[in-house]
PDB file of N, H, CA, C and O in Angstrom:
ATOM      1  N   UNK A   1      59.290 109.662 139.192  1.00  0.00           N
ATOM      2  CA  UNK A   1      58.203 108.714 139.099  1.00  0.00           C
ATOM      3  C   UNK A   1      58.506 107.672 138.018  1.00  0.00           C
ATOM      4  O   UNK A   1      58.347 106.465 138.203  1.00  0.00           O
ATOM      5  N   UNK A   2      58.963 108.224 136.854  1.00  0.00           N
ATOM      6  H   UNK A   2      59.093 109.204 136.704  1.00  0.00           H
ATOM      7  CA  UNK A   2      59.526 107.002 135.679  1.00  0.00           C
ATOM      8  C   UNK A   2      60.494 106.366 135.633  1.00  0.00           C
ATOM      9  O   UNK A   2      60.758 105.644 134.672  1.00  0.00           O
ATOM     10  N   UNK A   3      61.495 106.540 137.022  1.00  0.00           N
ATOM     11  H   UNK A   3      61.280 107.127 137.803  1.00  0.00           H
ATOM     12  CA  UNK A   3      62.566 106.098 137.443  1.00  0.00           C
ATOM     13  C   UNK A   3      62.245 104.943 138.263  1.00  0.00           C
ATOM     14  O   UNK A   3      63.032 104.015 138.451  1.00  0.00           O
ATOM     15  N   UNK A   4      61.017 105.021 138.769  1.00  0.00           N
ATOM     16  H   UNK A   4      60.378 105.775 138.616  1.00  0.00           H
ATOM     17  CA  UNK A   4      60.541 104.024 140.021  1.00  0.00           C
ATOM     18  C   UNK A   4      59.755 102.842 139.066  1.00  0.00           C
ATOM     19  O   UNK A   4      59.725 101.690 139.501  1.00  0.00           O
ATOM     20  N   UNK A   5      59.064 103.193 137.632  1.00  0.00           N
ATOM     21  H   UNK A   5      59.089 104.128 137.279  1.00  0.00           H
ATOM     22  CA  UNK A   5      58.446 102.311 137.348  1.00  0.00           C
ATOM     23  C   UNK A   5      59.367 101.295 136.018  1.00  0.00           C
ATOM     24  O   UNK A   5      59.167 100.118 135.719  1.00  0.00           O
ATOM     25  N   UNK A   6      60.407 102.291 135.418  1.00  0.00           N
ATOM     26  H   UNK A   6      60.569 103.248 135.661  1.00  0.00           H
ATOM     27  CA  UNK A   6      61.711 101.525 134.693  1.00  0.00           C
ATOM     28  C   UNK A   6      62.704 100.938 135.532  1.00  0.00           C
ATOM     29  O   UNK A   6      62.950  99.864 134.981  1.00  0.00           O
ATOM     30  N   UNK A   7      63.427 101.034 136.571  1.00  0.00           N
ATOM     31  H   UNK A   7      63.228 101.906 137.018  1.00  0.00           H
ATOM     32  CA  UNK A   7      63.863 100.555 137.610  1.00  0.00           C
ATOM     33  C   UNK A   7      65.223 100.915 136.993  1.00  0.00           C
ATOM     34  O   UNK A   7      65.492 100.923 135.792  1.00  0.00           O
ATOM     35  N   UNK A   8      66.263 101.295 138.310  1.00  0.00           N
ATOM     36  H   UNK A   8      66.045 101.289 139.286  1.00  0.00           H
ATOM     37  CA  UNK A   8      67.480 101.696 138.318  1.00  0.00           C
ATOM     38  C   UNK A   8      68.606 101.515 137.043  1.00  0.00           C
ATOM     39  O   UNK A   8      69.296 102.365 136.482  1.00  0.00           O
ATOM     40  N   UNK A   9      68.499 100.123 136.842  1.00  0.00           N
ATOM     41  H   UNK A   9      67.938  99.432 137.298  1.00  0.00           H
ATOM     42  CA  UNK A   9      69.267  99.725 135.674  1.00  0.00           C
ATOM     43  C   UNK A   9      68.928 100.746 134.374  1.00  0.00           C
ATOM     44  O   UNK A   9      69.846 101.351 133.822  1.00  0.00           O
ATOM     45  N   UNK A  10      67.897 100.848 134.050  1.00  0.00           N
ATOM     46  H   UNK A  10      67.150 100.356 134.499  1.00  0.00           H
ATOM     47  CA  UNK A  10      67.303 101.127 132.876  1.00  0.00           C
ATOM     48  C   UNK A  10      68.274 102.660 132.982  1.00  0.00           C
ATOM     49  O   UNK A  10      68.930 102.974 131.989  1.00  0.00           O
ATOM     50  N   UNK A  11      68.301 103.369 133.969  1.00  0.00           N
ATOM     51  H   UNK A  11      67.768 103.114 134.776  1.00  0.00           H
ATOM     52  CA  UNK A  11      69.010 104.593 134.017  1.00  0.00           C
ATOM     53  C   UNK A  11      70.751 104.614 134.301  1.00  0.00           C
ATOM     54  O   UNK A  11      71.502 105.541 134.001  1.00  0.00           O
ATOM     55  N   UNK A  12      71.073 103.526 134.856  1.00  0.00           N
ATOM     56  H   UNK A  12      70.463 102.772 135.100  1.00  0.00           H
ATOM     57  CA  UNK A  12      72.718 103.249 135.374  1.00  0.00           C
ATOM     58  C   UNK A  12      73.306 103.060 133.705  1.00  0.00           C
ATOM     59  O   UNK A  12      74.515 103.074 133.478  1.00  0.00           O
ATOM     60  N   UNK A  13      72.567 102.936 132.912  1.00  0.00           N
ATOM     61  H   UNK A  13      71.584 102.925 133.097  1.00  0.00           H
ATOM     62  CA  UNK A  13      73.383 102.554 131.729  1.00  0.00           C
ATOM     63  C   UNK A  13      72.697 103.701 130.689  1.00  0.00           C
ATOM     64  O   UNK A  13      72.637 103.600 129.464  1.00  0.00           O
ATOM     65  N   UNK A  14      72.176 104.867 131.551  1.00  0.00           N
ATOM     66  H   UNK A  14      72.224 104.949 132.547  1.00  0.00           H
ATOM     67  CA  UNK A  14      72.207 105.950 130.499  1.00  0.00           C
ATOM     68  C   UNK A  14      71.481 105.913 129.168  1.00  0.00           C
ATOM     69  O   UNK A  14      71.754 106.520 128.133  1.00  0.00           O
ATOM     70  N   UNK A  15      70.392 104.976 129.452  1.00  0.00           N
ATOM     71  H   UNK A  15      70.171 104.482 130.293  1.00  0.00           H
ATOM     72  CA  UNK A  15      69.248 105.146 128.272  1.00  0.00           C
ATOM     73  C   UNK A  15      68.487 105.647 128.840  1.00  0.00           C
ATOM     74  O   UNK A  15      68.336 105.317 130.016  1.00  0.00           O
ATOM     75  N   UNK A  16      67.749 106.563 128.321  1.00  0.00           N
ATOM     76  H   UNK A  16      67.871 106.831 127.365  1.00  0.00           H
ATOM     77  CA  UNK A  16      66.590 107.248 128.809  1.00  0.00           C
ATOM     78  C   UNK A  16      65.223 107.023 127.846  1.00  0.00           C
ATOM     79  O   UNK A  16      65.234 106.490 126.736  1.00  0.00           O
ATOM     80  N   UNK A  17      64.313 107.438 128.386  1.00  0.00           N
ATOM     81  H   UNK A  17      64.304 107.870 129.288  1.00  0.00           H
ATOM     82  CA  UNK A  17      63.097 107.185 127.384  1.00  0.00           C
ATOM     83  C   UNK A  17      63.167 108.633 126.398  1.00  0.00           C
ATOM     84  O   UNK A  17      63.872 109.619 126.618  1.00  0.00           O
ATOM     85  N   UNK A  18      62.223 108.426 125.272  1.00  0.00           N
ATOM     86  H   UNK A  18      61.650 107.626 125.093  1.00  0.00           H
ATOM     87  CA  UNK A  18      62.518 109.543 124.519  1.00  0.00           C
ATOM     88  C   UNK A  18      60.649 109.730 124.740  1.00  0.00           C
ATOM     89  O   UNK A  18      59.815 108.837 124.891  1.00  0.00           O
ATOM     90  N   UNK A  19      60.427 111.458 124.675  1.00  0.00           N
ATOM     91  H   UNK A  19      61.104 112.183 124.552  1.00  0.00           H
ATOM     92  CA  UNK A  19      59.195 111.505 124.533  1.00  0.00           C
ATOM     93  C   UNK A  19      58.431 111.526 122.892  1.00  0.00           C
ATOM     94  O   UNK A  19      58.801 112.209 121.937  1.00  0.00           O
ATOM     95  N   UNK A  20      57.398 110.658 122.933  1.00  0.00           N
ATOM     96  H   UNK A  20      57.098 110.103 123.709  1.00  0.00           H
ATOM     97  CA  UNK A  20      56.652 110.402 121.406  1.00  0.00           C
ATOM     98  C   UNK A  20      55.068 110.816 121.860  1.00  0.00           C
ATOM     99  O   UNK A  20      54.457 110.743 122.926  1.00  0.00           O
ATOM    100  N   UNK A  21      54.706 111.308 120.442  1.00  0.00           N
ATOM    101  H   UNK A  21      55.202 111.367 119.576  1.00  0.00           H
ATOM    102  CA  UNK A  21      53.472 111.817 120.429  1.00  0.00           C
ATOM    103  C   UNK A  21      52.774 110.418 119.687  1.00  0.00           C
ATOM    104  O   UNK A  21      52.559 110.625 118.492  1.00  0.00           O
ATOM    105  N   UNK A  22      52.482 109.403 120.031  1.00  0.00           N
ATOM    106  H   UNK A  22      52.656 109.236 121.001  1.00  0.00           H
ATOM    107  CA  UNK A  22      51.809 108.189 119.202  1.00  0.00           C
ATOM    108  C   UNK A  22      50.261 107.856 118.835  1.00  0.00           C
ATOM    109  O   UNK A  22      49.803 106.775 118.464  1.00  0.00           O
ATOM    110  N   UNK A  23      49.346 109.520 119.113  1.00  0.00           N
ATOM    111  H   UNK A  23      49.718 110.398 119.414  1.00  0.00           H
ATOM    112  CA  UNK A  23      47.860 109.436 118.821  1.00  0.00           C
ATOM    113  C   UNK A  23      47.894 110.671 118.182  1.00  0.00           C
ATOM    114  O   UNK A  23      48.889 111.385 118.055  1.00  0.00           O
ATOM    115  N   UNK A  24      46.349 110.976 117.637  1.00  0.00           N
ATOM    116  H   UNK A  24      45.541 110.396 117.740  1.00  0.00           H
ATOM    117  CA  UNK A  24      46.380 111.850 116.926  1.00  0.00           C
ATOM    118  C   UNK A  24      46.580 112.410 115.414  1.00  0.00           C
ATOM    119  O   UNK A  24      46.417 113.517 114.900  1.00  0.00           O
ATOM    120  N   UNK A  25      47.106 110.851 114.827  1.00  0.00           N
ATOM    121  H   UNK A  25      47.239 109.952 115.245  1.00  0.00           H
ATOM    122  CA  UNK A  25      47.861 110.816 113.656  1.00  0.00           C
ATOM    123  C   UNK A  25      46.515 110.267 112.229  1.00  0.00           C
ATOM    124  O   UNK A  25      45.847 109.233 112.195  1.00  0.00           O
ATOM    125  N   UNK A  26      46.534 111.147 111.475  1.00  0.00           N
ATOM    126  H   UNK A  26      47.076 111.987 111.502  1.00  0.00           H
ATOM    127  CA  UNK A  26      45.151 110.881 110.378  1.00  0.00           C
ATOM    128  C   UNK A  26      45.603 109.396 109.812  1.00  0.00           C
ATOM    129  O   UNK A  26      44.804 108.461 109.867  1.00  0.00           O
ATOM    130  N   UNK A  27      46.939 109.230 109.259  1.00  0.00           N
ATOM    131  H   UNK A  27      47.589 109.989 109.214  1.00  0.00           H
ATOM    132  CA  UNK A  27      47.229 108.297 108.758  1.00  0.00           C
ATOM    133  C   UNK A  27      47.662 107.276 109.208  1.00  0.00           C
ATOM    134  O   UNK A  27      47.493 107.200 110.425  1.00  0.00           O
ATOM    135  N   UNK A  28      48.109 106.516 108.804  1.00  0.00           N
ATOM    136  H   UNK A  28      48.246 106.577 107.815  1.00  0.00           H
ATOM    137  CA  UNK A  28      49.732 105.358 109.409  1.00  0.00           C
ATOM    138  C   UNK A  28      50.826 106.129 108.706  1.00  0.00           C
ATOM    139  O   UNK A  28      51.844 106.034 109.391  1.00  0.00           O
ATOM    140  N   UNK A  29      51.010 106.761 107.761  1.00  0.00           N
ATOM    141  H   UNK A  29      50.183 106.839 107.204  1.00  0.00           H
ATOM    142  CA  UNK A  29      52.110 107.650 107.292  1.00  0.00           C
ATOM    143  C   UNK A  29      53.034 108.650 108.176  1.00  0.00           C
ATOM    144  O   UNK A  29      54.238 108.749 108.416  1.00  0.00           O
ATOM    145  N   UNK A  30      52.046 109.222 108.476  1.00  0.00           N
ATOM    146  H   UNK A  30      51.069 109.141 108.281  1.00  0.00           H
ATOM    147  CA  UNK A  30      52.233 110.322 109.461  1.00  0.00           C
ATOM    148  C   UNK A  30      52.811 109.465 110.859  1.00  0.00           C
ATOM    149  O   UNK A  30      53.878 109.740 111.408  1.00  0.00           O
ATOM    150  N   UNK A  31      52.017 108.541 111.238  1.00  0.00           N
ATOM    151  H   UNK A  31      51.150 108.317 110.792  1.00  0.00           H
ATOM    152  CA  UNK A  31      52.961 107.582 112.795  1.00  0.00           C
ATOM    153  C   UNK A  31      54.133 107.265 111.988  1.00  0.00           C
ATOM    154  O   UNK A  31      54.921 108.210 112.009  1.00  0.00           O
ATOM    155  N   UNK A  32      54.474 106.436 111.396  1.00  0.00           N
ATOM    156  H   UNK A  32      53.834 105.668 111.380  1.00  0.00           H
ATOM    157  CA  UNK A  32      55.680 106.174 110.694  1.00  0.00           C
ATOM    158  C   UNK A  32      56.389 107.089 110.306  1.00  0.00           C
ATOM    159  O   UNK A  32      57.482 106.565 110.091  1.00  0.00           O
ATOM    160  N   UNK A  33      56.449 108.189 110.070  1.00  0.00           N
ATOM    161  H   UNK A  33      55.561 108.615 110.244  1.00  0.00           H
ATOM    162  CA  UNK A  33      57.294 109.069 109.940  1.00  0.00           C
ATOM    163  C   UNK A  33      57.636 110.057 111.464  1.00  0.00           C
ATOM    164  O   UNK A  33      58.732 110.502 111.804  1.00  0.00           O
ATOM    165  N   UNK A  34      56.287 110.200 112.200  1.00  0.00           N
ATOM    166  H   UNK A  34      55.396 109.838 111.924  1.00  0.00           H
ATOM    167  CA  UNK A  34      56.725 110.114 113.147  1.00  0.00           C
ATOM    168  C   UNK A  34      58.303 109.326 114.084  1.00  0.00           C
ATOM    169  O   UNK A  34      59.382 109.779 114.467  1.00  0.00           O
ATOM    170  N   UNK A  35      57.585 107.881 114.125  1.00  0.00           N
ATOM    171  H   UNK A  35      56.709 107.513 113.813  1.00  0.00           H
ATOM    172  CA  UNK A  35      58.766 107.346 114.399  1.00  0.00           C
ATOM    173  C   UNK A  35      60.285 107.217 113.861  1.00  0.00           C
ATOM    174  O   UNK A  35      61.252 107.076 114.610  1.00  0.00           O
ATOM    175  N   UNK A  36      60.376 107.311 111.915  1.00  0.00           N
ATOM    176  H   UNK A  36      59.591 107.426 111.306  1.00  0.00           H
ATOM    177  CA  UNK A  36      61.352 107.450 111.305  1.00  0.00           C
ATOM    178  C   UNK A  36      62.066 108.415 111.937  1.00  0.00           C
ATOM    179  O   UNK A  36      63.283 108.247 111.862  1.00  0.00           O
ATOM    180  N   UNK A  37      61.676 109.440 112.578  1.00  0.00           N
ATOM    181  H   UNK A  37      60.687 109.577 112.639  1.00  0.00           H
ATOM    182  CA  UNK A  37      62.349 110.876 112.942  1.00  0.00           C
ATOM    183  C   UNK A  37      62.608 110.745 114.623  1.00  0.00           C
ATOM    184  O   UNK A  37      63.548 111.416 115.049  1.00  0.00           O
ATOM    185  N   UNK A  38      62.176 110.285 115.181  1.00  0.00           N
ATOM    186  H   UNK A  38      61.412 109.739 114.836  1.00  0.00           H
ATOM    187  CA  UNK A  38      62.757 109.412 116.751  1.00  0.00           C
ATOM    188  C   UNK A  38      63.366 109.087 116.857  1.00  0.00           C
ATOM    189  O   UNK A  38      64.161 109.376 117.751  1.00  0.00           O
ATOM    190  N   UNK A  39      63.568 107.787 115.631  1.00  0.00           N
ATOM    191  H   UNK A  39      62.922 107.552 114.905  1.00  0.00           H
ATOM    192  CA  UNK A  39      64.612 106.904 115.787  1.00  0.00           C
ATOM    193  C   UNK A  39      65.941 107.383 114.789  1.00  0.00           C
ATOM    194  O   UNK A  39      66.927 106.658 114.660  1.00  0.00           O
ATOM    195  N   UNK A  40      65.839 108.400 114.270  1.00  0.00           N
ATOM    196  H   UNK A  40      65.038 108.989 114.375  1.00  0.00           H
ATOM    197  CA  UNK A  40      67.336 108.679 113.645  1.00  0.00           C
ATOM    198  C   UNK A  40      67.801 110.267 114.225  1.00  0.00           C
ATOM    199  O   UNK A  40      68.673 110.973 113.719  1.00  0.00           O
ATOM    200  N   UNK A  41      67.092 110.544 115.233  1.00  0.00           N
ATOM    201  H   UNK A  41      66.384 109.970 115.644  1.00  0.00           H
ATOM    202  CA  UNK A  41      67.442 111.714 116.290  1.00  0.00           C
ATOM    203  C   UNK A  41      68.298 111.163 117.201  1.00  0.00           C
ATOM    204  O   UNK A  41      68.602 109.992 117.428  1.00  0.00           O
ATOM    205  N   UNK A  42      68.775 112.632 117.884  1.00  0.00           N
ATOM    206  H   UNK A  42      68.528 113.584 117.699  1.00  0.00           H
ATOM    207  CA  UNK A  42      69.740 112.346 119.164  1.00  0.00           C
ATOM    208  C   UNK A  42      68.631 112.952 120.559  1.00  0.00           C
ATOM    209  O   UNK A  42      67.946 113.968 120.437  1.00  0.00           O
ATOM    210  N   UNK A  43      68.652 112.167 121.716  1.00  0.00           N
ATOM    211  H   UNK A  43      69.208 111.342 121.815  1.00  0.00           H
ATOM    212  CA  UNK A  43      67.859 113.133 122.387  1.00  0.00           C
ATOM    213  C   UNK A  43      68.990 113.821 123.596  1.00  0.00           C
ATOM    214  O   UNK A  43      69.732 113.323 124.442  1.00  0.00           O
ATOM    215  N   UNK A  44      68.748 114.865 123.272  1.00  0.00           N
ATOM    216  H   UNK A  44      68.145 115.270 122.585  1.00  0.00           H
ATOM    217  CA  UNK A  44      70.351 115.566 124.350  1.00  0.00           C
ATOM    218  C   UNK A  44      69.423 115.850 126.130  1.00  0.00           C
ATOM    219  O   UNK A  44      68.332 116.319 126.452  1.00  0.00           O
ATOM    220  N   UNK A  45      70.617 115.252 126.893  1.00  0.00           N
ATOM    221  H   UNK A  45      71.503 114.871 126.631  1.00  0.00           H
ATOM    222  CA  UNK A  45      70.007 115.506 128.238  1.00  0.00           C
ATOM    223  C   UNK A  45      70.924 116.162 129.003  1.00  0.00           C
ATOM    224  O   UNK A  45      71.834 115.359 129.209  1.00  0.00           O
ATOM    225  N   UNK A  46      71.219 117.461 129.661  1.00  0.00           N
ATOM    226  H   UNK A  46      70.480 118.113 129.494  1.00  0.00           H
ATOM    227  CA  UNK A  46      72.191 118.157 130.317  1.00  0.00           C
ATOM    228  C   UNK A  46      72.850 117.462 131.424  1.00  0.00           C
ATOM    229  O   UNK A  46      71.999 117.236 132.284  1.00  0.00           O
ATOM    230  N   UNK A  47      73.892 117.069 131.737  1.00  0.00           N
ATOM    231  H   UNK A  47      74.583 117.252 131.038  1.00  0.00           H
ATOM    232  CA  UNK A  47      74.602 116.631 133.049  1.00  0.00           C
ATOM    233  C   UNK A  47      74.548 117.891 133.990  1.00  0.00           C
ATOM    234  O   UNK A  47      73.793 118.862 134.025  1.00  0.00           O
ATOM    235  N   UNK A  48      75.778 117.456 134.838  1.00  0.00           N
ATOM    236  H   UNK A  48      76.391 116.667 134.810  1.00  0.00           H
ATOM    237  CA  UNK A  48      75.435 118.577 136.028  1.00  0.00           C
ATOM    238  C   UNK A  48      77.124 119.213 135.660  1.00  0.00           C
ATOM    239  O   UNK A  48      77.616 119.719 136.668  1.00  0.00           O
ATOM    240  N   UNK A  49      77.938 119.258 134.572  1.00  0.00           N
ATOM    241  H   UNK A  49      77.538 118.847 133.753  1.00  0.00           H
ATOM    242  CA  UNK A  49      79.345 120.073 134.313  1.00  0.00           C
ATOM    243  C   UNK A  49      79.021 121.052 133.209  1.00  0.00           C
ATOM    244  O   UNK A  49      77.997 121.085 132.527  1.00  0.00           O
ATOM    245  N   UNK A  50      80.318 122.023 133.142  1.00  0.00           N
ATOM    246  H   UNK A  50      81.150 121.996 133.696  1.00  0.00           H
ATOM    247  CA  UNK A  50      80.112 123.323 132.186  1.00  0.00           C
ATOM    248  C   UNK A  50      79.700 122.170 130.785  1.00  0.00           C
ATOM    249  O   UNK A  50      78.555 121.922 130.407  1.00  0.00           O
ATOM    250  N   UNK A  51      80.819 121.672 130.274  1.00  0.00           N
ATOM    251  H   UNK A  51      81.750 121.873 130.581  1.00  0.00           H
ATOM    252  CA  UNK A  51      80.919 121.085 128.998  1.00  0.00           C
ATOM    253  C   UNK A  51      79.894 119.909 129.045  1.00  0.00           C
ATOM    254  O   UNK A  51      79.535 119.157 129.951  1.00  0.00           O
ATOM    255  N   UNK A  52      79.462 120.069 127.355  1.00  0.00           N
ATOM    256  H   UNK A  52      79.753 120.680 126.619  1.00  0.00           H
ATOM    257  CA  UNK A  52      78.928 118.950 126.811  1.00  0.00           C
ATOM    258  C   UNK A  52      79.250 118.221 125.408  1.00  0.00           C
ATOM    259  O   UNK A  52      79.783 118.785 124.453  1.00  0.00           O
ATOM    260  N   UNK A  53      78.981 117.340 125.430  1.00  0.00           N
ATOM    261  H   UNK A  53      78.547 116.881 126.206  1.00  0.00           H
ATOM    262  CA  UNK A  53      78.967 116.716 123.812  1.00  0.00           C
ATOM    263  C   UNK A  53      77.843 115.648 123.225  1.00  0.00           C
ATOM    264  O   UNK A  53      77.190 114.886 123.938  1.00  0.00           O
ATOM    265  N   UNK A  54      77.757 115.738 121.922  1.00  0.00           N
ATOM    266  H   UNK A  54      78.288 116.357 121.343  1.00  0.00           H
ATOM    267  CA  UNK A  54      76.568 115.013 121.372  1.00  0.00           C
ATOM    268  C   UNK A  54      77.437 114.278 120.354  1.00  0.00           C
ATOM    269  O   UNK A  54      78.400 114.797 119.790  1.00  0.00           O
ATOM    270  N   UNK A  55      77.074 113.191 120.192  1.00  0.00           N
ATOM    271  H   UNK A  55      76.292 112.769 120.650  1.00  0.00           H
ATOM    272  CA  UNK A  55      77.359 112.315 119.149  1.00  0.00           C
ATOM    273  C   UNK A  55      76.875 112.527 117.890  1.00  0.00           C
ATOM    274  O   UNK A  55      75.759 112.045 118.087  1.00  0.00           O
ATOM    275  N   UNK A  56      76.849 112.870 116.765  1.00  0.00           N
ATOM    276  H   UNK A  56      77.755 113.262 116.604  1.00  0.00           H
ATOM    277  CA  UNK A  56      76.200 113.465 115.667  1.00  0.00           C
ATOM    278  C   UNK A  56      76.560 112.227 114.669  1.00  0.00           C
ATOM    279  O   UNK A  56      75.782 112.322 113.720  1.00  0.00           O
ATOM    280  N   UNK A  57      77.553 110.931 114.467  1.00  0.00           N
ATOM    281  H   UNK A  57      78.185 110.854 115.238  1.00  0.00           H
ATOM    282  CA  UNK A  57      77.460 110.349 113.490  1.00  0.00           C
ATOM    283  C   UNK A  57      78.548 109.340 114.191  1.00  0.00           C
ATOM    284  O   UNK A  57      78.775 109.386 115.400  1.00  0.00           O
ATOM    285  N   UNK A  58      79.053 108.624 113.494  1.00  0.00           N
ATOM    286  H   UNK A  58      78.868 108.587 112.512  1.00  0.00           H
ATOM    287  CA  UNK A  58      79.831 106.975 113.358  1.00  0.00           C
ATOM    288  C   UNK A  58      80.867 107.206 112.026  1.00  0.00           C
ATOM    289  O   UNK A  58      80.562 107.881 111.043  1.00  0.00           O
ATOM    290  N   UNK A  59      81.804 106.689 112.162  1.00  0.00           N
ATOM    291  H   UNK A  59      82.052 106.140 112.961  1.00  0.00           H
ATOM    292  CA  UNK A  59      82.642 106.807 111.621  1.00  0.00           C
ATOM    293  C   UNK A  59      82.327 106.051 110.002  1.00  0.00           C
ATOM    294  O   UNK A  59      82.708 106.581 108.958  1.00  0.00           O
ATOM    295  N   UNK A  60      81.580 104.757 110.055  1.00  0.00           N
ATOM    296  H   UNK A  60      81.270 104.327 110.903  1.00  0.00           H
ATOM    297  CA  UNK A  60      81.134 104.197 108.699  1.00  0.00           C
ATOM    298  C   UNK A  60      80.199 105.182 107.933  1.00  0.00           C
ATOM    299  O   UNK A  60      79.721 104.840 106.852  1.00  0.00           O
ATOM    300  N   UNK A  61      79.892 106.585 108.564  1.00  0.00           N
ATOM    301  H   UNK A  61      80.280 106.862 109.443  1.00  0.00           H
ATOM    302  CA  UNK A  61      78.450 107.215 107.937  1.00  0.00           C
ATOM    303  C   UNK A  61      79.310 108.390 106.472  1.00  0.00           C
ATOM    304  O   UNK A  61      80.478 108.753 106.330  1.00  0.00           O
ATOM    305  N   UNK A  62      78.653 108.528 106.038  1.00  0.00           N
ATOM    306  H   UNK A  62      77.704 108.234 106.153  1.00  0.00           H
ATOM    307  CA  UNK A  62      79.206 109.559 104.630  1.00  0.00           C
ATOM    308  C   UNK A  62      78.943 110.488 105.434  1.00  0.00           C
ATOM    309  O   UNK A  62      78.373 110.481 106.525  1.00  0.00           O
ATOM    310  N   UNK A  63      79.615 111.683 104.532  1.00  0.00           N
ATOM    311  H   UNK A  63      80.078 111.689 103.646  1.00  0.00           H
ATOM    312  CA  UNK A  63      79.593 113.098 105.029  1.00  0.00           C
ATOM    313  C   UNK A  63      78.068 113.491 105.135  1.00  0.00           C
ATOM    314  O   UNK A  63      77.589 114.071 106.110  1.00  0.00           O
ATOM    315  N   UNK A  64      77.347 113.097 103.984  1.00  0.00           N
ATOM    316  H   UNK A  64      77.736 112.626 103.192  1.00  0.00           H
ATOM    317  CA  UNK A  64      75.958 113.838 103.796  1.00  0.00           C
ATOM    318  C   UNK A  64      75.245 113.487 105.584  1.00  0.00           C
ATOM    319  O   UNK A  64      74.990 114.256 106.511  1.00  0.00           O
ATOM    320  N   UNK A  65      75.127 112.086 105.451  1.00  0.00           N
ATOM    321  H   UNK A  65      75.334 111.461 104.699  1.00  0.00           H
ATOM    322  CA  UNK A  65      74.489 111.835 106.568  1.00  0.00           C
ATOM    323  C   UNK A  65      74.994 112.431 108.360  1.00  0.00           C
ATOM    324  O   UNK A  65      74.266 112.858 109.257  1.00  0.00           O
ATOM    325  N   UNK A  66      76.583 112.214 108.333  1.00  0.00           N
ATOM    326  H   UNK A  66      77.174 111.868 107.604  1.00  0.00           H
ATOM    327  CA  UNK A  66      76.827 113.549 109.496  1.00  0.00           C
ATOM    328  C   UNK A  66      76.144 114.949 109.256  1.00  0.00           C
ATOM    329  O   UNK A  66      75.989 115.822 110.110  1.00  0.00           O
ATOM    330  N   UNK A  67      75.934 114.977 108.524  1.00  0.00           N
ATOM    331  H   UNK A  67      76.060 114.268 107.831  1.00  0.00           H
ATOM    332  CA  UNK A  67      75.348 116.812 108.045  1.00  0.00           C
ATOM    333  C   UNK A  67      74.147 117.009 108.208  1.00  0.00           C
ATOM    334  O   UNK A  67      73.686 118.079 108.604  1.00  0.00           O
ATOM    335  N   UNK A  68      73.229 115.617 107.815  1.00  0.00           N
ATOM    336  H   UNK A  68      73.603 114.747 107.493  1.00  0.00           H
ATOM    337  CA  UNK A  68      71.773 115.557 108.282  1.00  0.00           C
ATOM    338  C   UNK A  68      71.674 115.537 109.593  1.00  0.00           C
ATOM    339  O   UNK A  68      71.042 116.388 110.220  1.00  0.00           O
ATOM    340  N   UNK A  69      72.226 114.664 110.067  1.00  0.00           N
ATOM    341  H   UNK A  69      72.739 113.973 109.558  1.00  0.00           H
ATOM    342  CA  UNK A  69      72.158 114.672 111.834  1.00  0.00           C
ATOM    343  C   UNK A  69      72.443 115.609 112.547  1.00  0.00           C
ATOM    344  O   UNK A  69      71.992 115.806 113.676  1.00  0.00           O
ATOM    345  N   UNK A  70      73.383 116.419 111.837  1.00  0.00           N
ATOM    346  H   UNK A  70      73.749 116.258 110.920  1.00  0.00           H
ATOM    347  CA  UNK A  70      74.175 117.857 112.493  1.00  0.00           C
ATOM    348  C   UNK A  70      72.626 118.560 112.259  1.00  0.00           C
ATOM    349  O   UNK A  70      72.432 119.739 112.555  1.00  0.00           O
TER     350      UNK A  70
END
């Protein structure tokens, strides 16, 4: 159904939507940190082979920050 209303492209290039909880929140702190934590996540989606891999960091990142993401 979210394939029909993002349209083909949006999926041929392997972005997907990420799910967010965006009500409910007492503060603006709490949404914003919400989102801080969305946007510096990975969201993993299974293919259809044995093996997988996740990207955990970039080569410009320090060790600490591969380790957070790990």
């Amino acid at each position: 159904m979210l394939t029909e209303c993002l349209g083909k492209e949006f999926y041929s290039k392997k972005v997907y939507p990420y799910p967010l909880k965006l009500h409910g929140f007492e503060s603006e702190k709490e949404l914003e940190a919400q989102l801080n934590t969305a946007s510096e996540s990975a969201y993993f989606i299974p293919g259809n082979g044995p093996n997988y891999s996740v990207k955990i960091g970039r080569i410009k990142m320090s060790d600490k920050e591969v380790q957070k993401n790990f």
